[in-house]
BATORKOL-885883 format. One record per residue (C-alpha): residue in one letter; x, y, z. Coordinates in steps of 0.2 Angstrom, whole numbers, padded with zeros to 4 digits, always signed. Example, Ala and Ser with C-alpha at 12.3 -4.5 7.8 and 13.67 -1.06 7.14 Angstrom:
! residues 2
a+0062-0022+0039s+0068-0005+0036
END
This chain:
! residues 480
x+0278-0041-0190x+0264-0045-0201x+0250-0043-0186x+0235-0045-0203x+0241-0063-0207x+0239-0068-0187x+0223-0062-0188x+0217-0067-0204x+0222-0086-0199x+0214-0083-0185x+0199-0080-0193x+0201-0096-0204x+0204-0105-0188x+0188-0098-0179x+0179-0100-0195x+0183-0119-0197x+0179-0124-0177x+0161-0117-0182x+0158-0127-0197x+0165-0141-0184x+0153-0138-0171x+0139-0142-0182x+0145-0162-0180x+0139-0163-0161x+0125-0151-0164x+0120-0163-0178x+0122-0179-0165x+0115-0169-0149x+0097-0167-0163x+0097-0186-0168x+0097-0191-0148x+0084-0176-0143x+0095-0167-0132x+0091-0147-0128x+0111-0145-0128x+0109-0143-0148x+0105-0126-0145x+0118-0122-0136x+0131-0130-0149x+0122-0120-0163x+0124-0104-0153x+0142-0106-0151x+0146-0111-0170x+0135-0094-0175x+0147-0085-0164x+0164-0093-0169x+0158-0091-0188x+0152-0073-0186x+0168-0068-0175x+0179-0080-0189x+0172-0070-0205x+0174-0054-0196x+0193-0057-0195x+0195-0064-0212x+0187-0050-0222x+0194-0036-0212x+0212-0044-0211x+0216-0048-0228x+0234-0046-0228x+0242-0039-0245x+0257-0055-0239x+0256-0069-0236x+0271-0075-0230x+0273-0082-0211x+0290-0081-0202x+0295-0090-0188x+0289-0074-0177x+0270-0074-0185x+0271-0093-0182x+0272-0094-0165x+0260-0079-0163x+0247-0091-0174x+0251-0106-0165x+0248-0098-0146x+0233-0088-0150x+0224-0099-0161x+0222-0113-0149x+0220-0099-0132x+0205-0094-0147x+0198-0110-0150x+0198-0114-0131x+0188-0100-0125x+0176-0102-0140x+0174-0122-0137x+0172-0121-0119x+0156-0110-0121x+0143-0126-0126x+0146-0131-0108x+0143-0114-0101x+0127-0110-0111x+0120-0127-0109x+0122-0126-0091x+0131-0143-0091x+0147-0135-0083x+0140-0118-0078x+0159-0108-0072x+0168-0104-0087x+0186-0107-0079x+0178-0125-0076x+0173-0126-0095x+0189-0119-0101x+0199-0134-0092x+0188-0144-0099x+0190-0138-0117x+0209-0133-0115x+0211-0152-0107x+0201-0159-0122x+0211-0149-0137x+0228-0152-0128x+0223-0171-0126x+0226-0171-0109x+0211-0179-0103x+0210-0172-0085x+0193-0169-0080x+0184-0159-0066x+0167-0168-0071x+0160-0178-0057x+0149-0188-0065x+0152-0192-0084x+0139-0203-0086x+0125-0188-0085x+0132-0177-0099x+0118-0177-0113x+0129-0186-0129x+0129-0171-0139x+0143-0163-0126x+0150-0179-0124x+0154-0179-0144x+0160-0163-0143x+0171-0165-0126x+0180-0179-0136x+0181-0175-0152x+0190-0160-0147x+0204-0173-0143x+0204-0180-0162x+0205-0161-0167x+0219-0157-0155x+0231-0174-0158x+0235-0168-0174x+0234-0150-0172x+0221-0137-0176x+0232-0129-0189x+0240-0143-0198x+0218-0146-0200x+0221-0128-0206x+0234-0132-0218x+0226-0148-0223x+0209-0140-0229x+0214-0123-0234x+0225-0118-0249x+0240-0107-0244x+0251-0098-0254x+0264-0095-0241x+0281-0106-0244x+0284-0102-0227x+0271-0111-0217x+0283-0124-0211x+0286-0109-0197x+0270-0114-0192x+0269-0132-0192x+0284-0132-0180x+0277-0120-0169x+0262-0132-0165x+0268-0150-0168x+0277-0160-0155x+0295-0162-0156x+0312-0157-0156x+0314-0160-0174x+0301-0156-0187x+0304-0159-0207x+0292-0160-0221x+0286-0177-0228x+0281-0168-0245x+0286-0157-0256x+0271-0143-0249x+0266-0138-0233x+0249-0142-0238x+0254-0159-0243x+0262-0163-0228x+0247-0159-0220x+0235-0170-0230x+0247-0184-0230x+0248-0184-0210x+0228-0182-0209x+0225-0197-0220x+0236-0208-0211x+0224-0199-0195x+0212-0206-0200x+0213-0222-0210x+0220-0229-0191x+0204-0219-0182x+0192-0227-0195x+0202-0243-0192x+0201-0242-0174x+0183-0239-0174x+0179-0254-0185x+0189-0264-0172x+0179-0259-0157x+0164-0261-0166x+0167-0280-0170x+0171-0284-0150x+0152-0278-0145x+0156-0259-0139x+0143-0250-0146x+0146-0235-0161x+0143-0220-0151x+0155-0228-0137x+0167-0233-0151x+0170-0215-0161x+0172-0208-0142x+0184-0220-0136x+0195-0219-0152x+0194-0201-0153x+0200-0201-0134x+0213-0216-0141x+0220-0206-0159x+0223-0189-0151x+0231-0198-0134x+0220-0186-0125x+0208-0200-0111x+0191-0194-0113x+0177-0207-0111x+0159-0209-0106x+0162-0219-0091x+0167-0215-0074x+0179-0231-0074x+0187-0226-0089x+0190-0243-0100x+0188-0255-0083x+0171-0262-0090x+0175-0267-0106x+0181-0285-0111x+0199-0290-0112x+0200-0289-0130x+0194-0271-0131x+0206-0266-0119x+0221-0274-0129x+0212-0266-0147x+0214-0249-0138x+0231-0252-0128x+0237-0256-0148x+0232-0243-0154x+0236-0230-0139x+0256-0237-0144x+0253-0234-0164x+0246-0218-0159x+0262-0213-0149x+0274-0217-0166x+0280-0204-0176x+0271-0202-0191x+0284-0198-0203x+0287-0217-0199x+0272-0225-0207x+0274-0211-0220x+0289-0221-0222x+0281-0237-0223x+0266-0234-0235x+0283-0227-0246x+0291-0245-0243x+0308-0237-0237x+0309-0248-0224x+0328-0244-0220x+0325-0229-0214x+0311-0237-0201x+0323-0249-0196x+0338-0234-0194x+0324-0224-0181x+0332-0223-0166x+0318-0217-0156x+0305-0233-0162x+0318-0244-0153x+0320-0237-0140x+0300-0231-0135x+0294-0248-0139x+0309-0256-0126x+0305-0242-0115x+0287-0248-0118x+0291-0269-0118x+0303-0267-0101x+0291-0255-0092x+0278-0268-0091x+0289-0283-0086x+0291-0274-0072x+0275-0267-0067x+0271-0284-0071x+0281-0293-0058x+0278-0278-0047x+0260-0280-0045x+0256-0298-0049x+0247-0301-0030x+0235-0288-0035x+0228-0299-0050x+0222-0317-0051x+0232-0323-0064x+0248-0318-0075x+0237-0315-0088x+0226-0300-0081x+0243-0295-0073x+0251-0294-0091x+0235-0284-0097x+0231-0272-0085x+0252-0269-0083x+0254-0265-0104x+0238-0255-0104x+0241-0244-0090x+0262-0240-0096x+0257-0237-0114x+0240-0226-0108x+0255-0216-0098x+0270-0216-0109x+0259-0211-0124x+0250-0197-0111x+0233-0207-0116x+0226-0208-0097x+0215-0220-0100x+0213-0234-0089x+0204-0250-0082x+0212-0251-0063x+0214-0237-0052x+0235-0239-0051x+0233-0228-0036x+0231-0242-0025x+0247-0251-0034x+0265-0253-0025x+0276-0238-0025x+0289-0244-0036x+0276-0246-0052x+0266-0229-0047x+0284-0219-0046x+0288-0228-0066x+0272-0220-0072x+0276-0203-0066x+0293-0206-0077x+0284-0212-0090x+0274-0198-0090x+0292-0186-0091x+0298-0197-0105x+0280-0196-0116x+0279-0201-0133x+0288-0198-0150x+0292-0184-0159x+0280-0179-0173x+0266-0190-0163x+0250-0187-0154x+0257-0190-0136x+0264-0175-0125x+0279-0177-0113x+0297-0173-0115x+0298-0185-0132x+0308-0198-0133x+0319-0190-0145x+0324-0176-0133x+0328-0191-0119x+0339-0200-0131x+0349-0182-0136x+0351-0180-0118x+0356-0195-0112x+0370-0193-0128x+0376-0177-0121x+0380-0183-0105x+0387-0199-0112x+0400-0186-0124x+0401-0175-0110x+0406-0189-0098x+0420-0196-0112x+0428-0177-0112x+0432-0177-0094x+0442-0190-0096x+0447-0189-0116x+0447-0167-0115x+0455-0166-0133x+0447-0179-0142x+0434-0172-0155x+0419-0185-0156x+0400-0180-0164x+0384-0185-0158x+0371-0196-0169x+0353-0199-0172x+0346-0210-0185x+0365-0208-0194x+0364-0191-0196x+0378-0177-0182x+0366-0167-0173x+0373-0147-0174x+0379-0137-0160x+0362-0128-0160x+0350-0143-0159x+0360-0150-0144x+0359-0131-0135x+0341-0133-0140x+0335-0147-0133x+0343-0143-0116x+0336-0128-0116x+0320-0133-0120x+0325-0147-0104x+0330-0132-0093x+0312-0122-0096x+0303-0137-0093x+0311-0140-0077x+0308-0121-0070x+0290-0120-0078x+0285-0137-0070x+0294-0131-0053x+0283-0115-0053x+0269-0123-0058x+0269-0135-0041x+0275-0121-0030x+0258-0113-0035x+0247-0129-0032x+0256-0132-0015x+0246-0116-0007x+0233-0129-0010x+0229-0138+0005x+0236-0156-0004x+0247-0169+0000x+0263-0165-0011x+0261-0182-0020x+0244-0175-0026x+0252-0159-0033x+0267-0167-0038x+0258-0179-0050x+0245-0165-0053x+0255-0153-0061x+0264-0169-0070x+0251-0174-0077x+0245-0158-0085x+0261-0151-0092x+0264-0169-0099x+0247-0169-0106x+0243-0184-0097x+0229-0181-0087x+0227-0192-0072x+0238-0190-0059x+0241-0200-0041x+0231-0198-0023x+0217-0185-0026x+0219-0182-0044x+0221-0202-0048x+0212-0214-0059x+0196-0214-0050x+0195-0197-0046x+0197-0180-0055x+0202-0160-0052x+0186-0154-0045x+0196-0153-0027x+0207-0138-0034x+0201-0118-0035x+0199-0107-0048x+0214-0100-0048x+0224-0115-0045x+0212-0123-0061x+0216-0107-0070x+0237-0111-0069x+0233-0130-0073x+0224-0124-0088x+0239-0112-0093x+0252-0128-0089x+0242-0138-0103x+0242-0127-0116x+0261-0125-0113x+0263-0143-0112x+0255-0145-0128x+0263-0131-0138x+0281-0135-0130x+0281-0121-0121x+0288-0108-0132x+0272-0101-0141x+0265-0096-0123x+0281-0089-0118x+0283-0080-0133x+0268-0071-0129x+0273-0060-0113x+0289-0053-0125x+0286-0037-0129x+0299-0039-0144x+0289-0051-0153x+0276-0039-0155x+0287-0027-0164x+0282-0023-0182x+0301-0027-0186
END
């Protein structure tokens, strides 16, 4: 294993969430705000412990393997957690570290779950920082990495798949690096777009870059306790938009901007979010129309609340917690289903679901046709033995992690609807959950430890489990 390339991006990684810092430091100055200090403290620190690594660490290869990828992946963002947690800590604004650290981990993972009890008291130079670490985090920290730093490694792709979402992860370039740069710009032309869009329907700039942040990285975060309620119907349809183009694969407007439009209208997985989507709200719609004075706000507050979910957003503008069970249980499946591959939204993927449910189809035909020799499909092309065994093993750790996960939070004195959709709603990376940890309320009622699991359970969520797990194996550590 080549231990100085882990640390030596490590140190590139620490050194760029310095220079990153500065950006809320910079905003926390213009509004006056004493939390400047402590945003300058942290960046000195990150850029001091950064450079130590990348002048002491200079490995005489470059080249990353799959093992040194999932190293990178699983340290780097544990790194940039611990180091983005600390402006809360030092400014006093979230004084317990574990507190901060969910804070942080729930902002890079774009989870959005929140133990903050009043928002709308932070100073704005936190608030920019809280959020922003869900436009950093949507894409990933390394494919920012990759993006801005030249590599001579032709095996960085090991990377790339170890932190973006997905069962299935190709290049859309002939580099790494101008993958990277291809998926940031299409970032953000739709962030600067979304902004632009908020702007013109009255929401104010500072409320605009926070909301599309929280919007482009599918994370939640916001500046008011009600979430989007406040705002006008047209902003809430703007960011409900945008929350669904936000939850596509990206390869697919790479696509677009290419003009092959056949292969968009061969993608599978687009079909069948967007009906997911469309079908969703029909019937949350019907579901739920006593509770709104007209079809209109019942369309609107149904579409935003299953696109917030199914894309992991977890924004929203009612509190669904006071909704019928039938539509309440659909946004706990939603939250399972998540977003596609290659996208900003956490969850299972769409892709995986649709593998699945062809499995079981093929598997359902053998019992009754044992001989016949069929193939399974996506998008046209056979998906291999390995992919298949993949994805249900991926489906299989998923089930057992999220099982362990909720028996821990049940030695928490909690109705098991609130654990449930607790521990839901973090490995999903969606952030609010039912009951106590609903729409209107946050994860202030859980303890330390039982914050310290919630934390693990969004950084496994986010990094599809196998970078964290990876960890605790005493074989990848081996020099081999």
């Amino acid at each position: 294993m080549n231990r100085r390339i882990i640390f030596y991006m490590l140190g590139k990684i620490t050194l760029l969430e310095g220079a990153l810092l500065l950006l809320p430091m910079a905003v926390a100055i213009f509004h006056g705000e004493n939390c400047a200090f402590s945003l300058l403290i942290s960046s000195i620190i990150a850029l001091l412990l950064g450079g130590g690594l990348t002048a002491f660490s200079k490995p005489s290869s470059r080249h990353i393997f799959a093992k040194e990828g999932l190293l990178i992946a699983a340290l780097s963002w544990i790194i940039v957690s611990v180091i983005g947690a600390l402006p809360f800590v030092i400014s006093g604004e979230i004084p317990s570290f574990i507190d901060a650290l969910f804070e942080t981990v729930s902002g890079f993972t774009t989870t959005g779950a929140s133990i903050l009890t009043d928002i709308e008291k932070m100073s704005r130079g936190l608030l920019f920082w809280r959020s922003f670490t869900h436009w950093i985090g949507g894409m990933g920290v390394l494919v920012l990495v990759m993006a801005l730093v030249p590599s001579d490694s032709g095996r960085s792709m090991h990377i790339l798949r170890a932190e973006m979402p997905g069962p299935i992860i190709e290049k859309i370039a002939p580099t790494i690096r101008s993958t990277a740069k291809i998926l940031y710009l299409i970032y953000l032309f739709m962030t600067v777009l979304q902004i632009v869009l908020l702007c013109v329907g009255g929401m104010p700039l500072f409320e605009s870059i926070i909301h599309t942040f929280g919007t482009a990285g599918t994370g939640g975060f916001g500046v008011k306790a009600d979430s989007i309620a406040g705002y006008s119907p047209y902003l809430q349809w703007v960011i409900t938009i945008f929350m669904i183009l936000f939850g596509v694969n990206f390869n697919i407007y790479n696509l677009i901007l290419l003009k092959k439009f056949k292969n968009v209208l061969k993608n599978a997985e687009i079909y069948v979010y967007l009906t997911i989507i469309l079908f969703s709200t029909i019937l949350i719609t019907v579901n739920t129309l006593p509770y709104f004075d007209n079809l209109s706000d019942g369309i609107r507050h149904s579409a935003f609340q299953v696109s917030s979910i199914i894309t992991t957003t977890g924004y929203s503008t009612v509190d669904y917690n006071l909704w019928p069970s039938f539509s309440k249980i659909l946004l706990i499946f939603l939250m399972f289903i998540g977003g596609c591959a290659g996208s900003t939204a956490g969850g299972l993927k769409v892709s995986r679901v649709i593998i699945i449910f062809k499995v079981i189809k093929q598997n359902l035909k053998r019992v009754i046709h044992p001989h016949a020799v069929s193939s399974i499909k996506l998008d046209g092309h056979i998906l291999s033995d390995g992919i298949q065994r993949g994805v249900f093993t991926y489906f299989s750790l998923y089930m057992i992690i999220y099982s362990a996960i909720l028996l821990i939070l049940c030695i928490e004195p909690f109705d098991i609807t609130t654990n449930l959709s607790a521990a839901a709603a973090c490995l999903n990376n969606v952030g609010p959950g039912l009951n106590l940890v609903g729409p209107a309320s946050n994860y202030s009622c859980y303890n330390d430890f039982s914050t310290f699991i919630l934390t693990i359970a969004m950084l496994i969520g986010r990094l599809e489990i196998y970078p964290i797990l990876f960890l605790f194996f005493p074989f990848v550590w081996n020099k081999k």
